[in-house]
C-alpha positions as CSV (number, residue, x, y, z in Angstrom):
1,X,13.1,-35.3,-19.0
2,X,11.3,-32.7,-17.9
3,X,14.2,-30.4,-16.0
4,X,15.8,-31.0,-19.7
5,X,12.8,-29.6,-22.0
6,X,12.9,-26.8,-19.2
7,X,16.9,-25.8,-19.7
8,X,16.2,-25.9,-23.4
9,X,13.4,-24.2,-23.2
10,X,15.0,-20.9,-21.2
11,X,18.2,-21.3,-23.4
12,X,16.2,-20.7,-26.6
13,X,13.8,-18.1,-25.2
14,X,16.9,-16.8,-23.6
15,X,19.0,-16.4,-26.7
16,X,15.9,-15.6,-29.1
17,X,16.2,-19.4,-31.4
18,X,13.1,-18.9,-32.9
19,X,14.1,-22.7,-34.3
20,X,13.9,-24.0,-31.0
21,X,11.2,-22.4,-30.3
22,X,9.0,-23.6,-33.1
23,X,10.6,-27.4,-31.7
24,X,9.0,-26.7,-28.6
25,X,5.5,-26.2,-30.7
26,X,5.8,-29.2,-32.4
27,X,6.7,-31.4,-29.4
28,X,2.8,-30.0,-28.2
29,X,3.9,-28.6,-25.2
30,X,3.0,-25.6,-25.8
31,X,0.6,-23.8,-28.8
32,X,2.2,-21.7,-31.8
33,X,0.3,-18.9,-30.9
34,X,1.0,-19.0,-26.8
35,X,4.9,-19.3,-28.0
36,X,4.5,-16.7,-30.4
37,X,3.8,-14.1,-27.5
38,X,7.1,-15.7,-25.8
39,X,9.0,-14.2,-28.7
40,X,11.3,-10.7,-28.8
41,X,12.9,-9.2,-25.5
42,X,9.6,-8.5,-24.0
43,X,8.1,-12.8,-24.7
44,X,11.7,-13.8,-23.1
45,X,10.8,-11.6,-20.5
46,X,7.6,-12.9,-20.3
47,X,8.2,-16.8,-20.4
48,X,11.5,-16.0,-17.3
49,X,9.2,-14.7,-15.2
50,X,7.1,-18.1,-15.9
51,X,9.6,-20.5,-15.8
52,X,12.5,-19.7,-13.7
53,X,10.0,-19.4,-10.0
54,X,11.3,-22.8,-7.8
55,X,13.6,-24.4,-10.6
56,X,17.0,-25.1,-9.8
57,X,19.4,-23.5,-12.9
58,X,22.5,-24.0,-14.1
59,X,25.1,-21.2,-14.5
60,X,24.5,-20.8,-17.9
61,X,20.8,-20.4,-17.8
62,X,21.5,-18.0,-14.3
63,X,23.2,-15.7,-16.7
64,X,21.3,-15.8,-20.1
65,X,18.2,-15.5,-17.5
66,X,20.1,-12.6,-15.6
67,X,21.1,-11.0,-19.0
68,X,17.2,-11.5,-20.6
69,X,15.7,-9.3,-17.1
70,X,19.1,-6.8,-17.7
71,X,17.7,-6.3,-21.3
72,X,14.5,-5.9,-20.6
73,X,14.8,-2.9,-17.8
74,X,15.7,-1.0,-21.4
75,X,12.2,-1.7,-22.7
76,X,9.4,1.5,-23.1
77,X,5.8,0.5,-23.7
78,X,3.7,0.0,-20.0
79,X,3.1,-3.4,-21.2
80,X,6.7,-4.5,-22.0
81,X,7.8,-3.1,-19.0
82,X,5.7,-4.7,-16.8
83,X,6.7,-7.3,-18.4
84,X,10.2,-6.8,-17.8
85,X,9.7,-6.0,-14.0
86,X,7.8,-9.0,-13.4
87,X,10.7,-11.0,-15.1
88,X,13.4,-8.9,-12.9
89,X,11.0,-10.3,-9.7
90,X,11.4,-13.8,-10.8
91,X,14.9,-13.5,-11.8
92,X,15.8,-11.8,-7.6
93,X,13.7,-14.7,-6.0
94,X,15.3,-17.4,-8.1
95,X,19.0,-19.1,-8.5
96,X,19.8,-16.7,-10.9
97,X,19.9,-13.6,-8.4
98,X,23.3,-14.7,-7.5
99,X,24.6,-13.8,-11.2
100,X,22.7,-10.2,-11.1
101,X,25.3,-7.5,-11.0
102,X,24.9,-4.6,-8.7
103,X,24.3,-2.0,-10.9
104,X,21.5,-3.6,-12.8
105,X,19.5,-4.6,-9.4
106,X,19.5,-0.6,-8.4
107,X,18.7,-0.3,-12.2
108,X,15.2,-2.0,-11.7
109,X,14.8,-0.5,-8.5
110,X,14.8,2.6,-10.0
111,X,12.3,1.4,-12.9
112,X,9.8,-0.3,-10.1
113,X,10.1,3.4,-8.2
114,X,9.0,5.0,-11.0
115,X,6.3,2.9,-12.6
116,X,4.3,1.7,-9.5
117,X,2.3,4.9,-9.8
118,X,0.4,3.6,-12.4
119,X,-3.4,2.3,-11.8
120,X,-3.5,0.7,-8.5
121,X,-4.5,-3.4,-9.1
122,X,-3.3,-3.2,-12.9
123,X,-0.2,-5.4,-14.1
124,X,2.1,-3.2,-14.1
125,X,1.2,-1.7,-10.4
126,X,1.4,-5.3,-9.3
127,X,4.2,-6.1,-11.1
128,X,6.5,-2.9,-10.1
129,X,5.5,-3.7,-6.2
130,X,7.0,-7.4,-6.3
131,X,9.8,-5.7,-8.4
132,X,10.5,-3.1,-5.5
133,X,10.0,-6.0,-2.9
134,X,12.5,-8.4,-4.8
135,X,14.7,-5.4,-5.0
136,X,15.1,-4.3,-1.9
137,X,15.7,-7.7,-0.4
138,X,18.3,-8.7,-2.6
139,X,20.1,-5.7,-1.7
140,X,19.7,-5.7,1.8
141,X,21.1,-9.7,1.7
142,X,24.1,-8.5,-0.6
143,X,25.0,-5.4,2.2
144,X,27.9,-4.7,-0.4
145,X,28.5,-1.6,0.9
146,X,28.2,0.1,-2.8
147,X,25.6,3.5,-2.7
148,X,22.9,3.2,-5.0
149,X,22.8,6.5,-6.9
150,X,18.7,6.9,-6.3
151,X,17.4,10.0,-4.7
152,X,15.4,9.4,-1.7
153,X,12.2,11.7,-3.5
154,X,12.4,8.4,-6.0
155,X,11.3,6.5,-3.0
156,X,8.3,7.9,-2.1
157,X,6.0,6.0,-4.4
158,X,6.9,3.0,-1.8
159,X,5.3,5.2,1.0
160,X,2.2,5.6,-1.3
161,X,1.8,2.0,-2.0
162,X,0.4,-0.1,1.2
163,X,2.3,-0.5,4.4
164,X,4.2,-3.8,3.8
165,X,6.2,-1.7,1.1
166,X,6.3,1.0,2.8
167,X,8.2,-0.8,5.6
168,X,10.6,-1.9,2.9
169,X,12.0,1.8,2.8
170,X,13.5,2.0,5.9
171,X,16.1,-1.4,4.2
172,X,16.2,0.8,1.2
173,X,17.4,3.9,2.3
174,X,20.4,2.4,4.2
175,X,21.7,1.1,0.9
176,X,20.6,4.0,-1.4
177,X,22.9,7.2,-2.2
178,X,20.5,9.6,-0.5
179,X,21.9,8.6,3.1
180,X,25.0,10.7,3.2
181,X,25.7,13.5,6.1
182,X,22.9,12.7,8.9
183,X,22.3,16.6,9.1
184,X,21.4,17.0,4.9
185,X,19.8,13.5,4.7
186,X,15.9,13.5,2.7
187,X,16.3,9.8,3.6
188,X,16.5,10.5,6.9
189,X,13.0,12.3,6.6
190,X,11.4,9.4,4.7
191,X,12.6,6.9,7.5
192,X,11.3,8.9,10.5
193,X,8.1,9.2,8.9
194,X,7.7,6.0,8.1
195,X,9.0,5.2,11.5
196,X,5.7,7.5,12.8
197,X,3.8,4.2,14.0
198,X,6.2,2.1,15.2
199,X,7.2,4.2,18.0
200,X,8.6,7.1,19.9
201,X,12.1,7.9,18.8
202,X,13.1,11.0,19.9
203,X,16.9,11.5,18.7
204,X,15.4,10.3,15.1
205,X,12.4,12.9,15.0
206,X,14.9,15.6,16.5
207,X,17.3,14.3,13.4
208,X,14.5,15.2,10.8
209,X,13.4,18.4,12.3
210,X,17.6,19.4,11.2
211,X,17.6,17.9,8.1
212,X,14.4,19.9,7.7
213,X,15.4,23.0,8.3
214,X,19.2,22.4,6.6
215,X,17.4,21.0,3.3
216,X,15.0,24.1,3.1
217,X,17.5,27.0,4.3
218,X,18.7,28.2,0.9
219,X,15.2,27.2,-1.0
220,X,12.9,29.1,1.9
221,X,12.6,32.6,-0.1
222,X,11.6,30.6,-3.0
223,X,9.1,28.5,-1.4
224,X,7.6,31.9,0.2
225,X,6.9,33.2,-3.0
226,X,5.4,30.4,-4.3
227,X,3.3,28.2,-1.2
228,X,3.4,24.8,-1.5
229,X,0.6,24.1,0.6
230,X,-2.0,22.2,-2.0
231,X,-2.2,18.5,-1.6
232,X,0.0,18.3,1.1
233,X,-2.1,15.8,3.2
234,X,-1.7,13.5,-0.1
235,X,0.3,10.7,-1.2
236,X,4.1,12.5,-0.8
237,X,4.7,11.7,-5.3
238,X,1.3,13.2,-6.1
239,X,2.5,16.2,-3.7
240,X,5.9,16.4,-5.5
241,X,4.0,15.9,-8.9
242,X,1.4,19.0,-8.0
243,X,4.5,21.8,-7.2
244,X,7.1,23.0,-9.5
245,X,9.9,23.6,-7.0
246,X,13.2,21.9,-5.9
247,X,12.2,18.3,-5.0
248,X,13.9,18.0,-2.0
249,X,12.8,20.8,-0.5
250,X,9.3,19.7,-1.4
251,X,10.1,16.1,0.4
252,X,11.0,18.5,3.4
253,X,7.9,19.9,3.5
254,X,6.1,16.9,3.5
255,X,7.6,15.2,6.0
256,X,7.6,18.2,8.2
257,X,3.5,18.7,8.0
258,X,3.8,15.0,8.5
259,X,5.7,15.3,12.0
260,X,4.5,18.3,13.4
261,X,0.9,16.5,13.0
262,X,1.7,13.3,14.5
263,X,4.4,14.3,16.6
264,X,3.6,18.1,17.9
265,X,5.0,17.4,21.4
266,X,8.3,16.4,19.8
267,X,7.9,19.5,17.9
268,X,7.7,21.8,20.4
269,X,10.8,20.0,22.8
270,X,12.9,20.6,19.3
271,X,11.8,23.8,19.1
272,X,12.7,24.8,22.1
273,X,16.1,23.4,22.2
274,X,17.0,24.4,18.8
275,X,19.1,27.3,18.1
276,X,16.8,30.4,17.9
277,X,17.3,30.9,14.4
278,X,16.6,27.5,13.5
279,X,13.6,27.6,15.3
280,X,12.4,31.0,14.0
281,X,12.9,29.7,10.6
282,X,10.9,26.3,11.1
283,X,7.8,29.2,12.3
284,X,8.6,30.5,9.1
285,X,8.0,27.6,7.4
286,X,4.9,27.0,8.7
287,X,3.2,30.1,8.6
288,X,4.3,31.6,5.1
289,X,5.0,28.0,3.2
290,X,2.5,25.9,4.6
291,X,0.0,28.0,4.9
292,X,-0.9,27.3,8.8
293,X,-1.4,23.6,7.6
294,X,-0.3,21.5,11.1
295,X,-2.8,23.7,12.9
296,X,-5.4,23.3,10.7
297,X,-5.4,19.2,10.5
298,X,-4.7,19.1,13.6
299,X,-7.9,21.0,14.7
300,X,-10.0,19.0,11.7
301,X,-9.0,15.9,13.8
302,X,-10.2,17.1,16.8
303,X,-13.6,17.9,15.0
304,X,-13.4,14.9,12.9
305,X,-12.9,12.2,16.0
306,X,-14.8,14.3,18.4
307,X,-14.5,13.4,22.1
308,X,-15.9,9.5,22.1
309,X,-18.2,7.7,24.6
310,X,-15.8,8.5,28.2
311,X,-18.5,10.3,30.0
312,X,-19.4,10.7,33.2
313,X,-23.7,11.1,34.4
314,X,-22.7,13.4,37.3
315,X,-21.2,15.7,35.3
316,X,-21.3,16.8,31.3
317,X,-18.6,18.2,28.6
318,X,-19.2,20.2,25.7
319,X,-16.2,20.9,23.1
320,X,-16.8,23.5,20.3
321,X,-14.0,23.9,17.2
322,X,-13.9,26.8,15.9
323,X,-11.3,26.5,13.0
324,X,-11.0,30.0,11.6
325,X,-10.2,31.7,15.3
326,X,-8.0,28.6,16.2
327,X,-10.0,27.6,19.3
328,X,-11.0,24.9,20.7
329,X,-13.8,25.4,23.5
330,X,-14.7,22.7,26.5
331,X,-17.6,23.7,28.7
332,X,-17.8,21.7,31.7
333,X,-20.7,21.4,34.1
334,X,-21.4,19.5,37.3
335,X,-23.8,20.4,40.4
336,X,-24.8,23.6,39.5
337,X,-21.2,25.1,38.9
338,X,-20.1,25.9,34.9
339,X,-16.7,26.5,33.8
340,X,-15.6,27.1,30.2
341,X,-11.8,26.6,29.1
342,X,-10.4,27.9,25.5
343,X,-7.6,26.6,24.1
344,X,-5.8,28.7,21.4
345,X,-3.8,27.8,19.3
346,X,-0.8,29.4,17.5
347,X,-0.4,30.0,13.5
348,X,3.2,28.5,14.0
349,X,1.8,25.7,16.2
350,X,3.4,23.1,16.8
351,X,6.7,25.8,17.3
352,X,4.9,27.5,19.4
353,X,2.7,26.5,22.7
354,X,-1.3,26.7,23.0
355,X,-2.5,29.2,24.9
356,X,-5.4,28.8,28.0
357,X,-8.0,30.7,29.3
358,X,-10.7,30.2,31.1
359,X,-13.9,32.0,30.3
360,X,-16.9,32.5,31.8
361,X,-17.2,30.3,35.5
362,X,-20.6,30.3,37.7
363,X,-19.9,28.5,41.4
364,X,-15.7,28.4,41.1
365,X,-13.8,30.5,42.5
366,X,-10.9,32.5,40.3
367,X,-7.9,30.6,42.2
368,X,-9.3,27.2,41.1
369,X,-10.3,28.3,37.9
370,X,-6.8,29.7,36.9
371,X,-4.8,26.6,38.3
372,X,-7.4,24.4,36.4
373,X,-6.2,26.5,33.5
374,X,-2.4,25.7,34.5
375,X,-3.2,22.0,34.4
376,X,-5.2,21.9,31.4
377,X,-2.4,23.8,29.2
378,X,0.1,21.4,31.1
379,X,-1.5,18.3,29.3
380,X,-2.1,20.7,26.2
381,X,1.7,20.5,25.6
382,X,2.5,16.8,25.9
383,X,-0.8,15.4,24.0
384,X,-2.9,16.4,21.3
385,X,-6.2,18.9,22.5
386,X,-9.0,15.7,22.4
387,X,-6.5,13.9,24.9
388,X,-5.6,16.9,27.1
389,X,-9.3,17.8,27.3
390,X,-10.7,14.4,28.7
391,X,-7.9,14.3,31.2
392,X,-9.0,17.2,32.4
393,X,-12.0,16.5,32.8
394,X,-11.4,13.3,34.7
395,X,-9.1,15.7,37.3
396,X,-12.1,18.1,37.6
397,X,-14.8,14.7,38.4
398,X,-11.9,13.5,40.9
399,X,-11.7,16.8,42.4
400,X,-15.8,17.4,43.0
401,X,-15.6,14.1,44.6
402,X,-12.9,15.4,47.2
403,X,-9.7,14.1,46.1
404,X,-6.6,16.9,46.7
405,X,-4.7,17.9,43.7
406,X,-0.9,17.4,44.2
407,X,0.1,20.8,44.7
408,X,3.5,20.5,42.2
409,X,1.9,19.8,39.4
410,X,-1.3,21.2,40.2
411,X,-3.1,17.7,38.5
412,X,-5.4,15.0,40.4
413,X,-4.3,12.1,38.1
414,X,-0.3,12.2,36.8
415,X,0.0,13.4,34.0
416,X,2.0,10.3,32.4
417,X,1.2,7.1,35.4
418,X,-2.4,8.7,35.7
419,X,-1.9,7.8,39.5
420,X,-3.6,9.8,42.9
421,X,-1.5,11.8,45.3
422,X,-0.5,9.0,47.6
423,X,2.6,10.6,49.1
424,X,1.5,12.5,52.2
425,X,3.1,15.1,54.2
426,X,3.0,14.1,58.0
427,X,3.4,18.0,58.6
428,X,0.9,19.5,56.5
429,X,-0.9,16.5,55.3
430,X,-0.8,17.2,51.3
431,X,-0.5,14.5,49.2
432,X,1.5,14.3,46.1
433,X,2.5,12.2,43.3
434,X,5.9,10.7,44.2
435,X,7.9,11.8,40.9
436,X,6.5,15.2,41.0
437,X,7.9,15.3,44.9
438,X,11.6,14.2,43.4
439,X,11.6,16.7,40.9
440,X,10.8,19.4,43.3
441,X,13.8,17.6,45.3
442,X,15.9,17.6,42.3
443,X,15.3,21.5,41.2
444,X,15.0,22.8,44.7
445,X,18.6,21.1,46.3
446,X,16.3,20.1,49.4
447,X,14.5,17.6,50.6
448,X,11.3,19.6,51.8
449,X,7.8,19.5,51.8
450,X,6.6,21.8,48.6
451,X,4.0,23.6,51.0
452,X,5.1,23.9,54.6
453,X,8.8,24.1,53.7
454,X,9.3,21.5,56.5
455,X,11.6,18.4,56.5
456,X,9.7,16.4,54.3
457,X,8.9,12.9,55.9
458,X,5.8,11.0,54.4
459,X,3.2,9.3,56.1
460,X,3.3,6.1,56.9
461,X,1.1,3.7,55.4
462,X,-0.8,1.0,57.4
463,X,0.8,-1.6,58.0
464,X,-0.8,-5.2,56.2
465,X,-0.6,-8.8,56.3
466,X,1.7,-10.5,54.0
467,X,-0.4,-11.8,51.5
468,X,-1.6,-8.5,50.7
469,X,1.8,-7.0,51.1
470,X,3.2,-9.3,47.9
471,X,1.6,-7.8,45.1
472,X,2.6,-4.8,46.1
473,X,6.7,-5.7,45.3
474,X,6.0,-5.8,41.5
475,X,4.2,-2.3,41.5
476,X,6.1,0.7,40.2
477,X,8.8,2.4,42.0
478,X,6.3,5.7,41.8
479,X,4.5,3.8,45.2
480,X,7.5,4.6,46.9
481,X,9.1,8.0,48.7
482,X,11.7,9.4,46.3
483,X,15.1,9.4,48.0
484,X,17.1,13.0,49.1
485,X,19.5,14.2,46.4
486,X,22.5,14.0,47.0
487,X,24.7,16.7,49.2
């Protein structure tokens, strides 16, 4: 039968009968000269990874099959190792996984890691990417316990590859050897930059910034007499490839231009909270190792994306990058009345906040002008500059057409609900957003109005019928006054 010829078949590949194999030939199953390619570790290989995908084995032909992908991992040319990690995919997808020691699944792991940098779309690039894949999830589905003794820098090929595999890391590094103390872990840097589009997580970006600055603390005076600034926006191997220096503390590096670009807000709260040497070493870091490389991507992508199609025809916006001085200019003008706003930003940014100004102003007064500054930094330190810039813009147009800025946070729309003062004062009639009114309760120990210094009691609104009252229920809890604190 069929399943028969098969068994026979992977038990004489297996165990190298060339007799059996020249049977198989003669039954005309198969051609002399497509067998004789089937022949030597590398033709086993070769005819497992053919044979074994969705056929049920026995346990003899599990472990010859098992032992046939554990020989091969040995194997040096590109072509017979391809070979051999397309066998060790077969082998982890089929019955025989089960019979796959530990040891020799980390084993082709490893190999996959460090042979998918060959020519993207070749064999062997295709070969070691199902190898990782296979890899990875027949480890995760053991969850053993065991460490695999792979250092997370062998990882980042995966992060090179495409996205799917890249998402595989995150499985990876909970089994591999590099996650040990969460304060000196590089796997820890690879997950939270992989992690970079899934999602805020604060306590895991915090967690990098650490492991960071503990990975790079005794390598620092090194890496400041040698930058390591080249290729840096790269793949993370061919970065580790271009600089001869400790390769964790390169993987540090990487991941940290990586965060401070996508993640500068985070940045700055770390930096702040961090312990002041800690923080002055992260500067550091970014001034005499990188090179001032955060700043300077993040101003190309400013000048890259540019400020898109929100415009407004009663007024206009005009945004110059200037990339050497560190500035990035918006001139806004609307009924005759010009005002220009500079942002500048620090050598150590993200560590350190950007800086506003306001330049030259025709038809605003120097009050308005300097609190329009205060907002305009305040959005400069929660978003990146293109996002800050446009919602500034959008509190300038609401304030031409009359609407009152709330007087706590200085801002028409809110900064994070983009809602309108709607909580007015029945004393002094200002409105305000409702959460900036609680924090002002919170900080202050009162319940008072911000501007009059009066009991604060908000007017009320009119009253409406109860089919327009309804919606209202579901809306945010922002629509609503913000209760005393407590005595």
């Amino acid at each position: 039968s069929d399943s028969v010829f098969r068994e026979i078949a992977v038990d004489a590949l297996c165990a190298g009968d060339s007799t059996h194999v020249r049977a198989l030939a003669a039954t005309g199953t198969a051609s002399e000269r497509a067998l004789a390619s089937l022949t030597g570790e590398a033709g086993s290989c070769r005819f497992v990874a053919q044979t074994l995908e969705g056929y049920s084995l026995t346990d003899a032909t599990c472990r010859r099959a098992a032992d046939v992908m554990a020989r091969g991992l040995a194997l040096r040319s590109d072509a017979e190792r391809a070979a051999a990690l397309a066998c060790a995919a077969t082998v982890l997808q089929s019955d025989a996984a089960r019979v796959v020691p530990f040891e020799v699944v980390s084993t082709a792991l490893q190999k996959a890691c460090a042979f998918i940098q060959k020519e993207e779309g070749s064999p062997a690039y295709v070969a070691s990417l199902h190898c990782a894949e296979a890899c990875i999830a027949e480890l995760h589905r053991r969850n053993e316990g065991k460490k695999i003794e792979l250092d997370a820098a062998a990882l980042t090929p995966l992060l090179d590859a495409n996205p799917r595999l890249a998402a595989c890391v995150a499985d990876a590094l909970g089994i591999c050897g590099a996650c040990g103390s969460p304060t000196t872990d590089q796997g820890l840097l690879l997950r939270a930059v992989v992690d970079l589009d899934v999602g805020e997580d604060d306590p895991l970006i915090a967690r990098a910034f650490d492991a960071c600055m503990e990975i790079v603390s005794a390598s620092l005076p090194a890496l400041k007499r040698r930058p390591v600034d080249k290729c840096i926006d790269g793949p993370c191997s061919a970065y580790l490839k271009k600089h001869n220096a400790e390769p964790a503390a390169l993987l540090a590096c990487w991941a940290l231009h990586r965060l401070c670009v996508s993640r500068a807000a985070e940045a700055r709260r770390w930096g702040a909270s961090a312990r002041p040497r800690d923080a002055e070493r992260a500067r550091s870091l970014v001034v005499d190792v990188l090179k001032e490389t955060p700043v300077a991507k993040a101003l190309q992508i400013v000048a890259r994306e540019g400020f898109g199609d929100e415009s407004n025809p009663d007024s206009t916006l005009k945004v110059k990058v200037a990339s050497r001085a560190r500035t990035v200019t918006a001139q806004y003008e609307r009924d005759e009345c010009l005002i220009e706003m500079v942002l500048s930003y620090d050598p150590a940014f993200p560590f350190r906040s950007v800086s506003v100004s306001f330049g030259l102003h025709q038809g605003i007064d120097e009050k308005k002008a300097r609190r329009w500054a205060l907002r305009l930094r305040a959005a400069a330190e929660t978003s990146t500059a293109k996002r800050a810039v446009l919602d500034w813009r959008k509190d300038v147009d609401l304030e031409f057409d009359g609407v009152e800025p709330c007087p706590v946070c200085y801002g028409v729309l809110h900064p994070k609900s983009k809602k309108l003062p709607h909580l007015e004062c029945a004393t002094c009639h200002n409105k305000f957003h409702a959460s900036c009114l609680a924090e002002w309760f919170q900080k202050s120990h009162k319940h008072t109005c911000v501007v009059c210094q009066t009991e604060f009691v908000a007017v009320k609104a009119p009253r409406r019928s109860s089919e327009s009252r309804r919606p209202a229920l579901s809306e945010s809890d922002d629509d609503a006054p913000p209760a005393p604190p407590p005595s």
